[in-house]
C-alpha positions in Angstrom: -6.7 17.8 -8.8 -6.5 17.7 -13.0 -4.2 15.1 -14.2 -3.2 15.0 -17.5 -3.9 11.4 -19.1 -3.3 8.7 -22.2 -6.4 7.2 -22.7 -6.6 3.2 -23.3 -9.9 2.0 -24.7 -8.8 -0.8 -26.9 -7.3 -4.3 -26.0 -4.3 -3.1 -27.6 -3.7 0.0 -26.1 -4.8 -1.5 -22.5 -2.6 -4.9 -23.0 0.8 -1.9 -23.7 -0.5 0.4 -21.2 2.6 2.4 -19.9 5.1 -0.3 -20.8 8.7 0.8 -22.1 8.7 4.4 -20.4 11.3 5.8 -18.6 10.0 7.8 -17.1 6.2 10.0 -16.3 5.4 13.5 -16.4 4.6 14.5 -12.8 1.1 15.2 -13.2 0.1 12.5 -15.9 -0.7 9.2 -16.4 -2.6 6.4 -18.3 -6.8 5.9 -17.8 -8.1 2.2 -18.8 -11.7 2.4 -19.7 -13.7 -0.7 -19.9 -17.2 -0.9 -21.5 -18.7 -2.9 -18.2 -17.6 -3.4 -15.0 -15.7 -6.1 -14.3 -12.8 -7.5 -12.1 -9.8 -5.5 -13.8 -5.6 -7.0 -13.7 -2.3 -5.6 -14.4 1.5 -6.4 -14.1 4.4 -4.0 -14.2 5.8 -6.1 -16.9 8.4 -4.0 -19.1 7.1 -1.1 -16.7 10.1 0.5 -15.4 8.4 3.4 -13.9 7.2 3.2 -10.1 3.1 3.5 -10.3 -0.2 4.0 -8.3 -3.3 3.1 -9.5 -6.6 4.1 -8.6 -9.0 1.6 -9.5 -12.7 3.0 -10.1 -15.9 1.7 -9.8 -19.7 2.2 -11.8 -20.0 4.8 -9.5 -17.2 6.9 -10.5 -15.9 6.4 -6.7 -12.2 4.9 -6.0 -12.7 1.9 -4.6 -9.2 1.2 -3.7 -5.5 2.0 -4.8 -2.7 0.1 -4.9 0.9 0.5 -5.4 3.1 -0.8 -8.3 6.6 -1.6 -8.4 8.6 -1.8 -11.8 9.0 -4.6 -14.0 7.0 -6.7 -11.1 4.9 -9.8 -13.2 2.6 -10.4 -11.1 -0.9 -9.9 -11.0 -2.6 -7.1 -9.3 -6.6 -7.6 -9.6 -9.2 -5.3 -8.6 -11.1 -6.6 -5.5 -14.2 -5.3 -7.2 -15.7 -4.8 -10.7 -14.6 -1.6 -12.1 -15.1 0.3 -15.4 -11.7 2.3 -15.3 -8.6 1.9 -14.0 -6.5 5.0 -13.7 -2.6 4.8 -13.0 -0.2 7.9 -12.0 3.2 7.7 -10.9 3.8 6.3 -7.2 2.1 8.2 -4.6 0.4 10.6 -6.3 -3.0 9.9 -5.0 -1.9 9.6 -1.4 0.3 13.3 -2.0 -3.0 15.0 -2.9 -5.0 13.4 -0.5 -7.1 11.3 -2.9 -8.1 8.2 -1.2 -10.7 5.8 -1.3 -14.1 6.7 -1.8 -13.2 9.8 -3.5 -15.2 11.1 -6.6 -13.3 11.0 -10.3 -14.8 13.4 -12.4 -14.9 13.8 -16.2 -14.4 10.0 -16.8 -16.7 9.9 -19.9 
């Protein structure tokens, strides 16, 4: 299933993230990339838009996915190291049966 995606490689771009949208095209979203694995957080903060996110490990495999409600500040942390983090708006994954263990392709 293609999504179209903002790509956030640098600390910058990672730390905004999706922050101060209204709103999300209904196939599109944000995709973190980190250089190494490692245990990944986020927060909703100024994040007005419901979210999933799908967060992926070495093996390009999801490992798990989580739900995000806006402008929440807590913390949501991987439960495993992971090199990219992708986030679409709320339920996406589940509506196109995408679940964990699933294979992300054309992360690189």
């Amino acid at each position: 299933f293609p999504i179209t995606v903002e790509i956030a490689m640098t600390p910058g771009e990672q730390q905004q993230g999706l922050m101060d949208r209204t709103s999300l095209d209904p196939d599109s979203g944000m995709l973190f990339v980190y250089d190494k694995p490692q245990i990944l957080s986020f927060w909703m903060k100024n994040t007005s838009v419901p979210l999933s996110i799908a967060f992926i490990g070495p093996d390009e495999r999801v490992s798990e996915i989580r739900d995000l409600q806006p402008n929440d500040e807590s913390h949501m942390r991987s439960s495993s190291p992971c090199n990219w983090a992708l986030e679409a708006n709320l339920g996406w994954f589940k509506a196109r049966g995408i679940g964990v263990g699933a294979k992300i392709s054309n992360l690189q």
